[in-house]
N, CA, C and O of each residue as an XYZ file, in Angstrom:
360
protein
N       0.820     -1.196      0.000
C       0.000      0.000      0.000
C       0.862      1.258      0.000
O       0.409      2.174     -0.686
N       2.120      1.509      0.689
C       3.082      2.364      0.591
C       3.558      2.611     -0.361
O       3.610      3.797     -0.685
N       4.005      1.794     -1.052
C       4.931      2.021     -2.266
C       3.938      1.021     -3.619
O       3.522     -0.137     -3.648
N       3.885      1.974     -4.420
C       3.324      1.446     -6.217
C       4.496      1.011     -6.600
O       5.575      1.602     -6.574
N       4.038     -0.903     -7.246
C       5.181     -1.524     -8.016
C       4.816     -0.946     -9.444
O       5.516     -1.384    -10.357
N       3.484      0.290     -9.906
C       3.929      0.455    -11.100
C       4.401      2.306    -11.569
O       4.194      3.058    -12.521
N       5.296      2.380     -9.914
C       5.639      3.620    -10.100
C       6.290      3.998    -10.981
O       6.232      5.213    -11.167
N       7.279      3.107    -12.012
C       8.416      3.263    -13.151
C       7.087      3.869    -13.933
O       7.095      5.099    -13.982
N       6.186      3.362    -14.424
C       5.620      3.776    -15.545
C       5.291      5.286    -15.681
O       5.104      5.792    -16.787
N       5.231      5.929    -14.623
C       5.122      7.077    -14.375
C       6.374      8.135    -14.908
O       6.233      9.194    -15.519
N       7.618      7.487    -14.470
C       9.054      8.191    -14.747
C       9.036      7.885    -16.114
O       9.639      8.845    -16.594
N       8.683      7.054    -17.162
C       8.933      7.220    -18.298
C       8.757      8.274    -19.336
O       9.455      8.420    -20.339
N       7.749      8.980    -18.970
C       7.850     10.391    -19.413
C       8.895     11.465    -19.139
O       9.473     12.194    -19.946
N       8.999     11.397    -17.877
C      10.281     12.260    -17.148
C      11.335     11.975    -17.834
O      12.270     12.625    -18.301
N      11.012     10.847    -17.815
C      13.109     10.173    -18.419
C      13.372     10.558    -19.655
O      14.501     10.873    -20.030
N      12.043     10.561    -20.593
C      12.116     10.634    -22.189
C      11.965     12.715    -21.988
O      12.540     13.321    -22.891
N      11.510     13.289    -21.291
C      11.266     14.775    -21.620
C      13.152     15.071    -20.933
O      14.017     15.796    -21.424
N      13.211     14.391    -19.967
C      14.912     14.761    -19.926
C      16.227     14.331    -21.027
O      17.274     14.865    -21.393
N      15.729     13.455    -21.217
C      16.807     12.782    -22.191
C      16.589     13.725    -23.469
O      17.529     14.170    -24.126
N      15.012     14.019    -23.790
C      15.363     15.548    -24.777
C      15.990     16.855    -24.622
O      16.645     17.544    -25.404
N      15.573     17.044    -23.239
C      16.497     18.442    -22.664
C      17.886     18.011    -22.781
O      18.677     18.632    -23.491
N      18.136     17.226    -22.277
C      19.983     16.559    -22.773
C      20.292     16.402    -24.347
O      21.307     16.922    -24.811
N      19.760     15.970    -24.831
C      19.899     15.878    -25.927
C      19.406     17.186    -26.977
O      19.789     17.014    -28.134
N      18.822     18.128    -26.802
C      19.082     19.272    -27.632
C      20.097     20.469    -26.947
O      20.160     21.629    -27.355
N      20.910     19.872    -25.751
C      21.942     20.909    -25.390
C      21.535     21.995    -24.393
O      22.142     23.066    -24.364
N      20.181     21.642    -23.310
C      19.776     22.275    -22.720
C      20.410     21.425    -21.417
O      19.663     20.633    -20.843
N      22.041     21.626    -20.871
C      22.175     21.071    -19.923
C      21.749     21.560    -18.510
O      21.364     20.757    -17.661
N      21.802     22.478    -18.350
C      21.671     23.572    -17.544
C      20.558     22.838    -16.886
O      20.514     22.197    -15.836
N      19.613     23.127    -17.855
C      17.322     23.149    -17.088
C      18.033     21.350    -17.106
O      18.189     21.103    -15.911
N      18.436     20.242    -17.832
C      18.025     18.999    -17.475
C      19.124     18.810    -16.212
O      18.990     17.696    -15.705
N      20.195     19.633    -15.569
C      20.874     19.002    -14.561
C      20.137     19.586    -13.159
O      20.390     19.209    -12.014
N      19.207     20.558    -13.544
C      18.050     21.073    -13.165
C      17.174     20.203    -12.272
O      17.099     20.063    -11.051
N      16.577     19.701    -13.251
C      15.603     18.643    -13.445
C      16.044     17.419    -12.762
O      15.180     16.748    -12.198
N      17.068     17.098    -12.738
C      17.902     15.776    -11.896
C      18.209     16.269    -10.372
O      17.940     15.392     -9.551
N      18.637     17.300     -9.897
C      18.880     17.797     -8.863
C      17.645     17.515     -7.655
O      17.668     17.117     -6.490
N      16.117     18.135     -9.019
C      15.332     18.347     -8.079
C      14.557     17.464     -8.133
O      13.555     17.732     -7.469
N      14.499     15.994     -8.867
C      14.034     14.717     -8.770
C      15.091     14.159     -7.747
O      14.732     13.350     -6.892
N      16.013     14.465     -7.808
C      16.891     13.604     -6.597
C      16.726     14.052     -5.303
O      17.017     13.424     -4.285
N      16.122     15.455     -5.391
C      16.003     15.993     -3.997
C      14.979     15.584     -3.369
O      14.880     15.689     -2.147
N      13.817     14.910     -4.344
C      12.491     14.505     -4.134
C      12.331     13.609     -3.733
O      11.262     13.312     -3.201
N      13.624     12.590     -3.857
C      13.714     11.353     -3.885
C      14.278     10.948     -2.429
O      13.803     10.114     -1.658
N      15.478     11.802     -2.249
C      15.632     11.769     -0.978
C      14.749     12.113      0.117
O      14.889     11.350      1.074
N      14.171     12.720      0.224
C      13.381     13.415      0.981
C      11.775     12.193      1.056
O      11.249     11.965      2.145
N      11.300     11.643     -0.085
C      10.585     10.785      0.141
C      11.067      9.170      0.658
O      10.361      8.257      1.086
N      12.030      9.208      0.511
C      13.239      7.944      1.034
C      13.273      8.054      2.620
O      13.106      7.022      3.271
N      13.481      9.262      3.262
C      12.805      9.782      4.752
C      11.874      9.028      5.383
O      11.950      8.137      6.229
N      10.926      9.586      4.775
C       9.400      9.015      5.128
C       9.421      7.478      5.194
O       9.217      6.827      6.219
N       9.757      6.858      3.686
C       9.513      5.496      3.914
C      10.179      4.585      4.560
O       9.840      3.410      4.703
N      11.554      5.327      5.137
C      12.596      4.781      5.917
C      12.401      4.526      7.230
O      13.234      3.768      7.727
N      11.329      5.038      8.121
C      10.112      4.377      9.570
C       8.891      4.092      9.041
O       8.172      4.621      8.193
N       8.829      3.187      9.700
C       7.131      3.099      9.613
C       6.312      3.405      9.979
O       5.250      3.037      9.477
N       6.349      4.255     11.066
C       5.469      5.064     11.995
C       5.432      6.347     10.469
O       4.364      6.228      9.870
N       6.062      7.084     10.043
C       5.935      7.823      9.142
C       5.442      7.858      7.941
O       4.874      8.737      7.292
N       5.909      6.153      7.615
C       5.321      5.992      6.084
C       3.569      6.042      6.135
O       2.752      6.577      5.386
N       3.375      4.954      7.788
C       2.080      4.796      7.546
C       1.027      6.267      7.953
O      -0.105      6.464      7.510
N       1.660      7.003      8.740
C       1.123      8.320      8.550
C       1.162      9.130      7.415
O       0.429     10.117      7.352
N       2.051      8.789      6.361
C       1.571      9.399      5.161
C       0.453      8.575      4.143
O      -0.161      9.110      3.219
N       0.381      7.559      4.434
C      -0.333      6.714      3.487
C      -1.971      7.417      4.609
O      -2.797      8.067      3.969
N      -2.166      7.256      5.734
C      -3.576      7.606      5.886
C      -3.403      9.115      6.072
O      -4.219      9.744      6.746
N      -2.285      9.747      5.449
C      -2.672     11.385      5.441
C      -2.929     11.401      3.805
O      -2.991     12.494      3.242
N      -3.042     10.477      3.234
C      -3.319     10.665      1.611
C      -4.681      9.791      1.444
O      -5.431     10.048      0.502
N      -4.993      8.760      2.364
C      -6.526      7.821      2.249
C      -6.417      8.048      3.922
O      -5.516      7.624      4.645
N      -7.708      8.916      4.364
C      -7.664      8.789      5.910
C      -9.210      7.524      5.665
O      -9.489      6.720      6.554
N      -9.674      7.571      4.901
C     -10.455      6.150      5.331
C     -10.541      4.823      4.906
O     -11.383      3.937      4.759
N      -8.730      5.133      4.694
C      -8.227      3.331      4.459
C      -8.064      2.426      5.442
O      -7.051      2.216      6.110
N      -9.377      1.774      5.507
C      -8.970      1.107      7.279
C      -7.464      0.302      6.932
O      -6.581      0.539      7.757
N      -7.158     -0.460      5.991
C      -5.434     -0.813      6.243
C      -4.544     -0.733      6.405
O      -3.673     -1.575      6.626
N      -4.522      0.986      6.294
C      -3.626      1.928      6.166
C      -3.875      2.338      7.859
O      -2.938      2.306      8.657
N      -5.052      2.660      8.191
C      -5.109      2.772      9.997
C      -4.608      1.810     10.620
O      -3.712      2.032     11.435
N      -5.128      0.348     10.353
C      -4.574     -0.745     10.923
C      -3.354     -0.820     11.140
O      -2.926     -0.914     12.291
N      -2.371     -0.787      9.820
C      -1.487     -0.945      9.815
C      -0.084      0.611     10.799
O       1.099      0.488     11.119
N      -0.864      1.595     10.908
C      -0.670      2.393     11.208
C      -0.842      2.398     13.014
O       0.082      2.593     13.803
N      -1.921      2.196     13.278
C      -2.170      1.830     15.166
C      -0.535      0.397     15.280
O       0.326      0.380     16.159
N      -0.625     -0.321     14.392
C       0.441     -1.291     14.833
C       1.840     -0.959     14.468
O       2.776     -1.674     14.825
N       1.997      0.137     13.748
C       3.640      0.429     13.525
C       3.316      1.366     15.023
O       4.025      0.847     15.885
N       2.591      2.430     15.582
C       2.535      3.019     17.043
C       2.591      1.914     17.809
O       3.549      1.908     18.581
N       1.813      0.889     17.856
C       1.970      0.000     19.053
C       3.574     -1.060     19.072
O       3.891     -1.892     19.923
N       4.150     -0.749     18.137
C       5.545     -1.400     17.592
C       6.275     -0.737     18.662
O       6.941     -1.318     19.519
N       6.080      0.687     18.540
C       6.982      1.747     19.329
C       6.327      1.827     20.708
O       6.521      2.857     21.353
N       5.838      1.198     21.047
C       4.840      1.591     22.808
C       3.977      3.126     22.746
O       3.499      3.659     23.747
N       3.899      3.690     21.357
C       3.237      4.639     21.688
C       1.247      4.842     21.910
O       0.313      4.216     21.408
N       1.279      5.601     22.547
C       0.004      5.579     23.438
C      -0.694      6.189     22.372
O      -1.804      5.763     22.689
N      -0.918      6.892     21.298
C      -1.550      6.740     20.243
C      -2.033      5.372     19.498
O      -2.993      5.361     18.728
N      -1.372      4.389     19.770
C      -1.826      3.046     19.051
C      -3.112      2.736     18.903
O      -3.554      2.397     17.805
N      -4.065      2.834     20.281
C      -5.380      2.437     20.508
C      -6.366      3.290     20.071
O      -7.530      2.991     19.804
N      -5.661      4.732     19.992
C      -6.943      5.597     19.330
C      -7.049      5.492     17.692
O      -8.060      5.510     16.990
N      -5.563      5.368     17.292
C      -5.731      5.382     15.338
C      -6.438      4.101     14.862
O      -6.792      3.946     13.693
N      -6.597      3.317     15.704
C      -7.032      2.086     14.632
C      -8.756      1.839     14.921
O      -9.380      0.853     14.528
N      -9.351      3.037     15.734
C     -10.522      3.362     15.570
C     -11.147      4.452     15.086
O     -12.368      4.604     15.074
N     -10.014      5.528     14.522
C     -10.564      6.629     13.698
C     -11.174      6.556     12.673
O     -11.562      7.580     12.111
């Protein structure tokens, strides 16, 4: 539920609109463009790197995914936190 196995299909546009910016000599805007996909990347690499975080972003994007709560009260109850018992009845 965290992560889409068909997230590549998405970058294939990106990859093909950069590989044109590279390829007509616009290095500048495409090293641009890499900087701030990598910055994006890191920064979402964060999140999915706890699970207390990932699963708070997954029910801050579906708050009425009960699997995403479920799974969310049990990454809190992983950590002893006293939030556990209230998220997995919101």
């Amino acid at each position: 539920m965290v992560v889409d196995h068909r997230a590549y299909l998405g970058s294939l546009g990106v990859a093909f609109a950069l590989g044109l910016l590279l390829h007509r000599g616009s290095l500048r805007l495409g090293a641009l463009v890499v900087v701030v996909l990598a910055g994006r990347s890191v920064a979402f690499q964060r999140v999915l790197s706890d699970p207390v975080r990932a699963w708070e972003h997954a029910v801050a994007r579906a708050p009425d995914a009960p699997d995403a709560l479920s799974a969310l009260a049990e990454a809190y109850s992983e950590r002893g936190d006293p939030r556990a018992e209230g998220s997995s009845s919101s």
